[in-house]
py3Dmol code that shows the C-alpha trace and the ligand (Angstrom):
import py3Dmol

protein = """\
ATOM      1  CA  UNK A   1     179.532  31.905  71.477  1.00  0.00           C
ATOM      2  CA  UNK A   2     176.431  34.231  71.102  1.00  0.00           C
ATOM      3  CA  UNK A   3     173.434  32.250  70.837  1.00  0.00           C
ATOM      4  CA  UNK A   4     171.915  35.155  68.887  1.00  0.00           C
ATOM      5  CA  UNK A   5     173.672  34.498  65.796  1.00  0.00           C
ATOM      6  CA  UNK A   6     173.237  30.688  65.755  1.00  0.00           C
ATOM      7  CA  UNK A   7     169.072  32.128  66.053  1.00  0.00           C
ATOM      8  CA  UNK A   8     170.076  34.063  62.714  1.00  0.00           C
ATOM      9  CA  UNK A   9     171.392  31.443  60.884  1.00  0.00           C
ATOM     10  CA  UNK A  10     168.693  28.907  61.772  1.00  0.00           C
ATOM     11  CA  UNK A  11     165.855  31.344  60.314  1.00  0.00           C
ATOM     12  CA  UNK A  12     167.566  30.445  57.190  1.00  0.00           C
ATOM     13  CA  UNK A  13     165.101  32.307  54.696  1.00  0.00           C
ATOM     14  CA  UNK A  14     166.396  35.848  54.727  1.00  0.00           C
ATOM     15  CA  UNK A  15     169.962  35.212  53.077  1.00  0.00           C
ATOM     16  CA  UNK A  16     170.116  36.619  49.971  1.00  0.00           C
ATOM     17  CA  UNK A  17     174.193  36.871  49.907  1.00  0.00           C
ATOM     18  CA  UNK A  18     174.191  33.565  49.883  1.00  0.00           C
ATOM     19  CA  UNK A  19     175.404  31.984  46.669  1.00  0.00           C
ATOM     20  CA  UNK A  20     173.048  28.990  46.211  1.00  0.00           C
ATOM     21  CA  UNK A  21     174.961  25.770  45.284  1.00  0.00           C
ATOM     22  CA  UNK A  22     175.691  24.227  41.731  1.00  0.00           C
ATOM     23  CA  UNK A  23     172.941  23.785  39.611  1.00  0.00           C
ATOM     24  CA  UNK A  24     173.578  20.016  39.125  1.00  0.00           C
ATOM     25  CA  UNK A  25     170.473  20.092  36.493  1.00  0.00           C
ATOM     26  CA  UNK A  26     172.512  21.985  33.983  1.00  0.00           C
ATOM     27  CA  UNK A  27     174.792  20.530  32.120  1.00  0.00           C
ATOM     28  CA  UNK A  28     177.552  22.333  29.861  1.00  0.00           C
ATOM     29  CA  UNK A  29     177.569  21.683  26.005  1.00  0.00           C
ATOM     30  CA  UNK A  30     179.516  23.616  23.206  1.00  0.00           C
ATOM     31  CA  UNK A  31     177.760  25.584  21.425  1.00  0.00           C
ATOM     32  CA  UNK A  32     177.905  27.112  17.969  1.00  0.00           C
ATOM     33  CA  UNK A  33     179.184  30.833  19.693  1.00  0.00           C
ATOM     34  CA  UNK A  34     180.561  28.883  22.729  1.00  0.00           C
ATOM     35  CA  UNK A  35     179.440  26.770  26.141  1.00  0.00           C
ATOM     36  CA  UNK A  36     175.940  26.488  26.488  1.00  0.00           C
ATOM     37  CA  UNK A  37     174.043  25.308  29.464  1.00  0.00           C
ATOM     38  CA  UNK A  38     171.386  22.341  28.643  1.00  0.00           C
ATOM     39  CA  UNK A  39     168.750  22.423  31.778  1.00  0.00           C
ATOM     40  CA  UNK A  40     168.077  18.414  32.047  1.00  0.00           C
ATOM     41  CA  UNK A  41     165.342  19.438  34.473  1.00  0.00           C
ATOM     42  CA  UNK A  42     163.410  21.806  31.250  1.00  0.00           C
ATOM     43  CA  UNK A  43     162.501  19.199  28.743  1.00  0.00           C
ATOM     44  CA  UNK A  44     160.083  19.686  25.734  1.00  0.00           C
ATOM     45  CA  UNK A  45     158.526  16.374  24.698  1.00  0.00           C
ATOM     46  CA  UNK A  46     159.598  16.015  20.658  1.00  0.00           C
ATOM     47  CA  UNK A  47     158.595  13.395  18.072  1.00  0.00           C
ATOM     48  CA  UNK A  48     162.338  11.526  18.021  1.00  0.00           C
ATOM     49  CA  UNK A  49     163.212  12.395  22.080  1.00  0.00           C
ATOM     50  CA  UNK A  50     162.699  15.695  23.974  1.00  0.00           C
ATOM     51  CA  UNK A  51     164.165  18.924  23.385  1.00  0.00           C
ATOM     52  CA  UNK A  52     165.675  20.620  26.250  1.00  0.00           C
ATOM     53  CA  UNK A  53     166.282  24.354  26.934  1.00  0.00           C
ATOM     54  CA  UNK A  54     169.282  25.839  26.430  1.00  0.00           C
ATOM     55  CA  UNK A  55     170.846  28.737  28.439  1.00  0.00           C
ATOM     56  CA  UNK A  56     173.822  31.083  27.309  1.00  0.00           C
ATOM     57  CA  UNK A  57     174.654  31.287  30.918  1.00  0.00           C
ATOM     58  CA  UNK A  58     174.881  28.797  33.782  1.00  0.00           C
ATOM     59  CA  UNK A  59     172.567  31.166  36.102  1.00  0.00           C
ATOM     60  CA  UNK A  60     169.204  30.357  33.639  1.00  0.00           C
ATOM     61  CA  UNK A  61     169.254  34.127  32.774  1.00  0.00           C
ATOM     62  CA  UNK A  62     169.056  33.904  29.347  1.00  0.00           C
ATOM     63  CA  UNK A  63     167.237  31.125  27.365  1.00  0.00           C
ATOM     64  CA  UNK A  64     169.286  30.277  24.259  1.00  0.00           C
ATOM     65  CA  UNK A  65     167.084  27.860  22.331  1.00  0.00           C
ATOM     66  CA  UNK A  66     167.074  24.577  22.839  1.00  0.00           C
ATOM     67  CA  UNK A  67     169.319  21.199  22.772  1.00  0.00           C
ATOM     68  CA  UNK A  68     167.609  18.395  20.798  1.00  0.00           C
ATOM     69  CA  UNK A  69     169.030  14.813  22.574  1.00  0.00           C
ATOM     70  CA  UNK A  70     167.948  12.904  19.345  1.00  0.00           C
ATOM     71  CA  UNK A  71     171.175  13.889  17.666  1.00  0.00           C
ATOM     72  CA  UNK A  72     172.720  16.229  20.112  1.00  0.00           C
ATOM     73  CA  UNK A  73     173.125  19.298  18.474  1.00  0.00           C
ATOM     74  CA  UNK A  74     171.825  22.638  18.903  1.00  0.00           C
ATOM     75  CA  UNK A  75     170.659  23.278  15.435  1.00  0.00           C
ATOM     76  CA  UNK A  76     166.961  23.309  15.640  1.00  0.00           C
ATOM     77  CA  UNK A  77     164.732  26.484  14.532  1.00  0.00           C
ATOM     78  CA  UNK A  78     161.662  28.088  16.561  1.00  0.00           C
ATOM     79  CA  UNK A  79     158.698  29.508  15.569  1.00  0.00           C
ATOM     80  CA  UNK A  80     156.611  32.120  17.366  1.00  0.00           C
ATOM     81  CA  UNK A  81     154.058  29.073  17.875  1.00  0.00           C
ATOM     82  CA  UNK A  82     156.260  27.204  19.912  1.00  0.00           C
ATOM     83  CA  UNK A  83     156.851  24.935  17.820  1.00  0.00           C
ATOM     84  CA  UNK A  84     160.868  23.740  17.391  1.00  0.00           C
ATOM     85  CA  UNK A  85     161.968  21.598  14.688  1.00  0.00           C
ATOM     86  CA  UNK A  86     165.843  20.169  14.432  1.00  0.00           C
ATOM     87  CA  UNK A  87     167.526  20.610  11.353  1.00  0.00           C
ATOM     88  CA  UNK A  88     169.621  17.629  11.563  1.00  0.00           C
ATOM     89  CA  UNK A  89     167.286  14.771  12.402  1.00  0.00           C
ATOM     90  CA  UNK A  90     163.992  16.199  12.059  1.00  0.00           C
ATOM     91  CA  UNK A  91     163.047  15.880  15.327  1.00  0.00           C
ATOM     92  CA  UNK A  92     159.645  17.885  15.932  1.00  0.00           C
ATOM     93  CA  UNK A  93     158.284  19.413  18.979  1.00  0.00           C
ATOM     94  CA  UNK A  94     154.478  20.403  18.637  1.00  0.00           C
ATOM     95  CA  UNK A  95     153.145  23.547  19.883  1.00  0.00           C
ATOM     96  CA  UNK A  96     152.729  24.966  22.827  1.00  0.00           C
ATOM     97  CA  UNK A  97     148.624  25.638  22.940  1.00  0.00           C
ATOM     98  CA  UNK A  98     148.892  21.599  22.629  1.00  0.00           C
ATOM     99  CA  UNK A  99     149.522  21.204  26.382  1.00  0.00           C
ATOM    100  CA  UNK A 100     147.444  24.545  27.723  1.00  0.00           C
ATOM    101  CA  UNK A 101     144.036  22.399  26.365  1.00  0.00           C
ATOM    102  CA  UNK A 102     144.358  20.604  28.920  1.00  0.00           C
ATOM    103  CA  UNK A 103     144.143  23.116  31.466  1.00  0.00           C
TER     104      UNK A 103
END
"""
ligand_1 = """\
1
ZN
Zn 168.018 16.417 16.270
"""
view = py3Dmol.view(width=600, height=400)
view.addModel(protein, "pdb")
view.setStyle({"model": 0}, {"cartoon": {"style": "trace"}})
view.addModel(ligand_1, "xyz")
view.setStyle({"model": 1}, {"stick": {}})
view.zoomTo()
view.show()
């Protein structure tokens, strides 16, 4: 037993090997082109129930769209506003500059 190591390990914030755990704030929908990842922790308030942003990949590197929980589907269109309306239900999500007046 070296008790240099067990100093290495307790430092704890120079790892960056380490896989970090399971995002347990993701969870996995299909998708129109396959398994999307809905991030429960990314939600966008919407008229009918929030919209929440959709990844193509489980690591958050690329955002999708997003996932309106209203009717559960993914079919929803974006503007370069912000705003994000669902095709199915109607569900509307104002835009962004709404919240950033606050600020
Ligand atoms: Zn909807």
């Amino acid at each position: 037993m070296t008790d240099a190591d067990a100093d290495a390990d307790a430092e704890g914030d120079a790892a960056p090997d380490l896989e970090p755990a399971p995002d347990d704030r993701l969870e996995e929908h299909e998708g129109p082109d396959g398994p999307l990842y809905v991030a429960l922790d990314e939600a966008e308030r919407g008229q009918k129930g929030p919209f929440l942003v959709a990844y193509a990949s489980p690591a958050r590197e690329e955002r999708w769209g997003y996932y309106c929980t209203n009717c559960e589907t993914f079919d929803n269109a974006m503007d370069s506003m912000g705003r994000v309306q669902c095709n199915v239900c109607a569900n509307y999500k104002k835009p962004d500059e709404w919240d950033a007046a606050h600020e």
